[in-house]
Every structure is written in C-alpha cells, then in structure tokens.
C-alpha positions as CSV (number, residue, x, y, z in Angstrom):
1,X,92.8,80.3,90.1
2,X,95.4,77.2,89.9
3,X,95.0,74.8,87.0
4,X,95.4,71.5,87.1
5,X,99.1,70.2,86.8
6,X,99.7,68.4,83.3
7,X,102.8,66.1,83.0
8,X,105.7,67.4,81.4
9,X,107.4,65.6,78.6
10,X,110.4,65.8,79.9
11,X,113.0,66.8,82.2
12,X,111.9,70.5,82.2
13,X,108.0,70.0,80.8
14,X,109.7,69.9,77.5
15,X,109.5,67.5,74.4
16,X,113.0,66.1,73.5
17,X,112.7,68.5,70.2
18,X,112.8,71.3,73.0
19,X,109.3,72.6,72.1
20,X,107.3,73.8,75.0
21,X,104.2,72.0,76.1
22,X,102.1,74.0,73.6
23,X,104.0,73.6,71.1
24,X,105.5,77.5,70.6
25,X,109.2,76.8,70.1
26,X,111.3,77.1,72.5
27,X,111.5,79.6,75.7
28,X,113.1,83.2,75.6
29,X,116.6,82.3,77.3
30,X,116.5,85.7,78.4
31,X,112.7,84.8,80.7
32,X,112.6,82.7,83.7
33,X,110.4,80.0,83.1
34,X,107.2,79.8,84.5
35,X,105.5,77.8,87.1
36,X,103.6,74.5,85.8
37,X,100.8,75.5,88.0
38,X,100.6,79.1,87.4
39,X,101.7,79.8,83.9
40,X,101.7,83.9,84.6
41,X,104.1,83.6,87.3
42,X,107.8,83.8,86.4
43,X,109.8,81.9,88.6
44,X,113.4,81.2,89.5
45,X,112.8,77.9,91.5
46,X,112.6,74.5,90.6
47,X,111.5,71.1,92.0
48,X,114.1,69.2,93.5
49,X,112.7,66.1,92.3
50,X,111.0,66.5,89.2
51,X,113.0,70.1,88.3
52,X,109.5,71.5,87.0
53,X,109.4,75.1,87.7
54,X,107.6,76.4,90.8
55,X,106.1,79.7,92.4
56,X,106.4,80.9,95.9
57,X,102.7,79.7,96.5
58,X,103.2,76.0,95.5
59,X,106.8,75.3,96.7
60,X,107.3,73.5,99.7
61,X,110.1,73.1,102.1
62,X,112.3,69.8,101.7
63,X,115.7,68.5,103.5
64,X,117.7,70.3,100.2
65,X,115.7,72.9,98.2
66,X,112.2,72.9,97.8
67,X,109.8,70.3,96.4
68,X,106.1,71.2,94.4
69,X,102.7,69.8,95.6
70,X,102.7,67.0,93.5
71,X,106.0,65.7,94.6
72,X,105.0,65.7,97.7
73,X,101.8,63.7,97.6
74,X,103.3,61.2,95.4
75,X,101.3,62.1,92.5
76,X,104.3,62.7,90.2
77,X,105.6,59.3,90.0
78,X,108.9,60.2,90.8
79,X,108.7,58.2,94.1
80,X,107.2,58.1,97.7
81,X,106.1,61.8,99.7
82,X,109.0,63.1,101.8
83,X,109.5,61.8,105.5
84,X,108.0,64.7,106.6
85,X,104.5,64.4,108.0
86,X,103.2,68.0,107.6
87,X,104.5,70.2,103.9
88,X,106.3,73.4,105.0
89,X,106.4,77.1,103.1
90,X,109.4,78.7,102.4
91,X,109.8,80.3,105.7
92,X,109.2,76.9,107.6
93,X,105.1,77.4,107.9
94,X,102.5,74.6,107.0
95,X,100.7,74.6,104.1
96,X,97.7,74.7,103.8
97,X,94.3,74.2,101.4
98,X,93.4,77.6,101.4
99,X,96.6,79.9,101.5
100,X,94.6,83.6,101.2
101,X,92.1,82.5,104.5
102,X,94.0,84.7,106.7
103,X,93.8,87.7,104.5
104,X,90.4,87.1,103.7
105,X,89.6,87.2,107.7
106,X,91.4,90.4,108.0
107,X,89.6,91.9,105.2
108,X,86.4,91.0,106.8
109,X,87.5,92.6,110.0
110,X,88.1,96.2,108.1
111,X,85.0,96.2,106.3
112,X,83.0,94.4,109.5
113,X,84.2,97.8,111.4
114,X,84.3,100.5,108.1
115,X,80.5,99.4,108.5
116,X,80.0,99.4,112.1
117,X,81.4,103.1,112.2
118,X,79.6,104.1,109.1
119,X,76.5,103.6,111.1
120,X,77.1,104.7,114.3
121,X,79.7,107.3,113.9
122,X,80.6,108.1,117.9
123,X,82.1,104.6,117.6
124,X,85.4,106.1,115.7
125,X,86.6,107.8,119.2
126,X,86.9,105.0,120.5
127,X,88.9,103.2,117.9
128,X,91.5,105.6,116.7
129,X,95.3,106.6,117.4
130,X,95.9,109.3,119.6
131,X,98.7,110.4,121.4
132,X,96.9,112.4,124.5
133,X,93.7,114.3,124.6
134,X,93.6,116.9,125.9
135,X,96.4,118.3,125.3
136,X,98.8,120.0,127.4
137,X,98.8,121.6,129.9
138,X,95.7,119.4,130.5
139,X,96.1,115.9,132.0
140,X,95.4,113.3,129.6
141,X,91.9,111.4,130.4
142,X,92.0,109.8,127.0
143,X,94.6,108.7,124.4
144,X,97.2,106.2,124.3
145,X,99.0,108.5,127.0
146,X,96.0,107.6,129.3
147,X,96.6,103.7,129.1
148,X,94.4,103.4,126.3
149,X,97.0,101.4,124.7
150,X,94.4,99.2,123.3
151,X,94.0,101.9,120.9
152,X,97.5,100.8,118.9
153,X,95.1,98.0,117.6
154,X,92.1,99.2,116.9
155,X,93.4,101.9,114.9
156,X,94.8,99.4,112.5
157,X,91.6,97.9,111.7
158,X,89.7,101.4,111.5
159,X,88.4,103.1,108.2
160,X,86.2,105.8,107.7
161,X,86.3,107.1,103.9
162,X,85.7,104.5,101.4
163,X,88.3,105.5,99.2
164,X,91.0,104.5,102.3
165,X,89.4,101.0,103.1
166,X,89.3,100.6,99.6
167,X,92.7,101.0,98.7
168,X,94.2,99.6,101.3
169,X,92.0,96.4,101.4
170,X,93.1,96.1,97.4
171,X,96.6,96.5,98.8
172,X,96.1,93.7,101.3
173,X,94.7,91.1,98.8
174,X,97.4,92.0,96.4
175,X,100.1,91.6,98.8
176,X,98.9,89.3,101.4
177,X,97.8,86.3,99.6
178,X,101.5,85.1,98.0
179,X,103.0,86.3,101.2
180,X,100.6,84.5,103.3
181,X,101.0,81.2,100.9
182,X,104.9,82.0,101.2
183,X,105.4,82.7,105.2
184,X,102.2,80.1,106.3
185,X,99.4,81.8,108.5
186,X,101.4,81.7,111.7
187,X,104.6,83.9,110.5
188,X,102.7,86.1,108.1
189,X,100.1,87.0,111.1
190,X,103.3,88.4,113.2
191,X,104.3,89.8,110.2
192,X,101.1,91.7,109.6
193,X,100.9,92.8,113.3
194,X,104.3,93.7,114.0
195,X,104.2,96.0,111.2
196,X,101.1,97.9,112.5
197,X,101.8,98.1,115.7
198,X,105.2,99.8,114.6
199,X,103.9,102.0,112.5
200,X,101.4,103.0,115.3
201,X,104.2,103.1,118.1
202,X,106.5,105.5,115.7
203,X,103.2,107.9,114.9
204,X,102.4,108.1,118.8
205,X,106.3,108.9,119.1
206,X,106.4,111.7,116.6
207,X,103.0,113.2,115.9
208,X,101.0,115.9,117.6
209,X,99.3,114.5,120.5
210,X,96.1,115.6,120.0
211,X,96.5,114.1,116.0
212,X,94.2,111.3,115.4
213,X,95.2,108.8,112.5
214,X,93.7,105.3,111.6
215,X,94.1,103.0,109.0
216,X,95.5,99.7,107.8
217,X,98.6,102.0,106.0
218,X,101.1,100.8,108.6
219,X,100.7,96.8,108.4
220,X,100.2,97.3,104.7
221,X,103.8,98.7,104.5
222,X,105.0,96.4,106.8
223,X,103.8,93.8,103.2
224,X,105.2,95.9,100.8
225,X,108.6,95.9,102.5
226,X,108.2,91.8,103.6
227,X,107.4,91.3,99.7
228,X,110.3,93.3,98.6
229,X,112.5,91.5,100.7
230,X,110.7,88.0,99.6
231,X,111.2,88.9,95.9
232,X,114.7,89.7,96.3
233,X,115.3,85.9,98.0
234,X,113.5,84.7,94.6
235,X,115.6,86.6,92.5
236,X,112.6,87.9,91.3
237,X,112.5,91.5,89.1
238,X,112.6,93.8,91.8
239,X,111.4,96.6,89.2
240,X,107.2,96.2,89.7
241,X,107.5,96.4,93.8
242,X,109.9,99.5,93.9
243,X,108.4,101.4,91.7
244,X,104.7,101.1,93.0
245,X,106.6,101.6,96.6
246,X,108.0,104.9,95.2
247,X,104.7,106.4,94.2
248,X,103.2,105.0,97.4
249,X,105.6,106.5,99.4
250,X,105.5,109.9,96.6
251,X,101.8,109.9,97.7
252,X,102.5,109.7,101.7
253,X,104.9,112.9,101.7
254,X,102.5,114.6,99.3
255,X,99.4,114.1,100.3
256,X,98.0,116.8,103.3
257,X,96.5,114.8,106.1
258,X,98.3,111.3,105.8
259,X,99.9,110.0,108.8
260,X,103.3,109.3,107.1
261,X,105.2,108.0,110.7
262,X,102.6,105.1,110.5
263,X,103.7,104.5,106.5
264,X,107.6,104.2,107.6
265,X,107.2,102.6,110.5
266,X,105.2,99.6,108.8
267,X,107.6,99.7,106.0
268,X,111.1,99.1,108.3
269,X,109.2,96.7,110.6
270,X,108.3,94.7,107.3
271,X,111.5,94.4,105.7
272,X,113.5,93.7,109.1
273,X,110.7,91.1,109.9
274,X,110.2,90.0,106.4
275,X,113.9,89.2,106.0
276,X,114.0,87.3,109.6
277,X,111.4,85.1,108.0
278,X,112.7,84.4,104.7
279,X,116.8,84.6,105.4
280,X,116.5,81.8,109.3
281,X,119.0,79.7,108.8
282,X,117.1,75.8,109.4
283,X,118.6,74.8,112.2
284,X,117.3,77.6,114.2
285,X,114.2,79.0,112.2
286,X,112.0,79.7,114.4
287,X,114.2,81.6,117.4
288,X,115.3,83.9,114.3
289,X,112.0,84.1,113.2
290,X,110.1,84.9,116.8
291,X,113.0,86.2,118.3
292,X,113.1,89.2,115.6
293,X,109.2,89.5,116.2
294,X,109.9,90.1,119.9
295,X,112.6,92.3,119.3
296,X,110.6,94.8,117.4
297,X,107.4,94.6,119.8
298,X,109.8,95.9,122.7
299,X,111.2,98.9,120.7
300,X,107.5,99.0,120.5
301,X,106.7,99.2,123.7
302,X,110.0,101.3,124.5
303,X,108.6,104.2,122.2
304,X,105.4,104.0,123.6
305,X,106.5,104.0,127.5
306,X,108.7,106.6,126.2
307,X,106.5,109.0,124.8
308,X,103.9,108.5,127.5
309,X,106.5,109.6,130.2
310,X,106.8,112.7,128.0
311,X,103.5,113.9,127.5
312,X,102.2,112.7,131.3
C-alpha cells in the first residue's frame, strides 16, 4: 500500500548531518536509494524538481526526465504543476488513481470463466486452442483451421486445474500491476494481448493439430519479457527477473504436457513489444509504440493463414 509522502529535509530527504529521515546514518553507497513513497523499492530515478527518489509506479512523464506525484499537483512547494493537463507514465500513458484496475479486470475474467467451466464442463471445447479437429485426412469442422479463429482468445482466458489458474493469476498480479502503473492501461492492454495472441499463433504453427492447450502462459510471458526489458531501462538488478524466468522456462521444457510454443511465443512478443514501449523516442511515441503492436499481430495472422493453408 503507498504511504503518505513526508517532506524531506533536504535536497535528497536528508538532514544536512547526512542522516536519513529515520535517523540510521547514512545510506549504503553501494544501494540505490529508495522511493519516498515506497520505501521497499530500490530505485534509480529521481525527481526532476525536488530530486527525491522515485519508483516506476509514481514517476511521471515531464518535458526532461520524470517528475513524482507530488510535484505534479503542486503539493511539494517547489512551484506550480507542469503545463501539461493530463500526468503521463513512463511509456507516455495517463495515470491514473488506480494503476492495478486493469489487472484486476483480467483476473476476474480467468476466474469468471475457471468457474463457469468448472460447472459446466462441455463449455471447455468451445474455448480452447486447437489446430484442426479432426485430423487428417479428415476435413477440419472444428479448430482454428475451420475459422474458429475466435478460439486464439478464448484460450487465453481458459483454466481448468486450479493449480494453472492459480499460478498464473499469482503471476499476473505480480507482474501486471508495476507494468500496468509503468505503461498506463492503454499500452499495457496491447501489451498483454499481443503476447497471447503470439504465443497462441506460434502453438497453432508448430503443435499437433489435434493438441489442445489453454492457459494465460503466453500473455504472462509476454510480462515477464516486458518487465525484463522495463527493469533493464531502470537500471534495475536484472538478477531476481532472470532467474525466476530460468526456472519458469526450466519448468516449460520439463514438464510433460505444457504447451511450451505458447511460453516462447509470449516471451519474444513481450520483450520486442515491451521495449517498443519503454525505448519510443518522444517525438514519435506512439507510431513506435502501435506501429510495433501491429507489426506483431500480422506475423500473427501470417502464421495462422499459414498454417491453415497447410492443414486445409
């Protein structure tokens, strides 16, 4: 939860002795400080304005650098609230009150359909990926090969074990809410999207036809690569995020019955996606942005045309 802002001392929340706000001596000078609204998140960015430290959640786009909350709404007393009418994220998104609303929507949606299917199981068929049913040398009547491309969606928001919808919906809150607060709803949406729907496309493309596979895996390593990639722009550690994406990925080649296509696919879609949205220059943010978005959904839909020709 954030706490309320306190005012700093001096030019770094300091005391001229150099003591630290609680009065502990002075900071490691081998830690990055931490951010005056979140004190358990090191961070390499400061305030333009006031230079207090600030995360990727409370930072918000300015002319030169980035400016924190307070700064913004004049509450600092360092002067007046930027020109700018409407705060912006990192990537160029508004802020907003509640930067995790979008996650918690999605959330809802997996465990609004993990239940719907966990009552009424024939709905499942109808929600999955799969390539073509039946298989050859029988024409298709159902599958993504019989125009049920529909099913590239569905799949992504489709559970049935509680152990998968449970992980995965850990994963999304974990990951989702700073990138969310980071990218603003708009850009972390396409982010989240984009990444399933390539992880999907590249499963259709090289699984069995007649292999069904669902989940939220894909879009979730679609986050894991955008948060790499976000963490690297922060100069954060990079240790924490590669090493739980090695014994994610550990667990996808291991593991008997996990659709590992969806897993990479997610994963290259999110870091080429995830550094479009971080790396725009200004001046042309949003065709970068959108225009990398677009240029992943039509290798999308190449795959998928693709693959249909081959199996119809």
């Amino acid at each position: 939860m954030d706490q309320a802002p306190g005012s700093p001392t001096g030019p770094a929340g300091q005391d001229p002795a150099g003591q630290d706000p609680a009065g502990q001596g002075p900071p490691d000078a081998h830690s990055l400080p931490a951010c005056y609204r979140h004190p358990g998140r090191e961070t390499g960015i400061r305030c333009v304005r006031c230079d207090r430290a600030i995360c990727p959640e409370c930072m918000v786009d300015a002319s030169v650098g980035f400016q924190c909350p307070d700064c913004v709404r004049g509450g600092s007393g360092t002067g007046h609230p930027p020109a700018a009418s409407r705060p912006r994220t990192l990537a160029g998104g508004t802020m907003t009150a509640d930067p995790r609303l979008l996650t918690k929507i999605l959330i809802g949606i997996n465990v609004a359909v993990f239940i719907a299917v966990s009552v009424d199981s024939s709905l499942v068929g109808n929600l999955f990926l799969i390539g073509a049913w039946p298989p050859a040398p029988f024409t298709p009547t159902s599958g993504v090969a019989a125009g049920e491309w529909y099913r590239l969606v569905t799949s992504m928001f489709t559970h049935q074990e509680i152990w998968h919808i449970g992980f995965n919906m850990l994963s999304l809150w974990w990951l989702g809410g700073p990138l969310e607060a980071a990218l603003g709803r708009l850009r972390y949406l396409a982010l989240y999207f984009v990444s399933g729907l390539a992880g999907g496309a590249l499963t259709y493309l090289l699984a069995s036809p007649s292999q069904a596979s669902l989940g939220a895996s894909g879009a979730i390593f679609g986050l894991f690569g955008a948060t790499a990639v976000l963490m690297r722009r922060l100069n954060y550690d990079m240790r924490p995020i590669i090493a739980l994406l090695v014994i994610n990925l550990i667990f996808t080649f291991s593991w008997s019955g996990i659709a590992w296509q969806a897993h990479i696919g997610g994963l290259v879609a999110g870091v080429v996606v995830g550094y479009a949205m971080v790396h725009a220059p200004r001046e042309r943010r949003d065709l970068v942005q959108y225009g990398t978005c677009a240029l992943v959904l039509a290798v999308v839909v190449v795959l998928t045309v693709l693959r249909t020709v081959q199996l119809t």
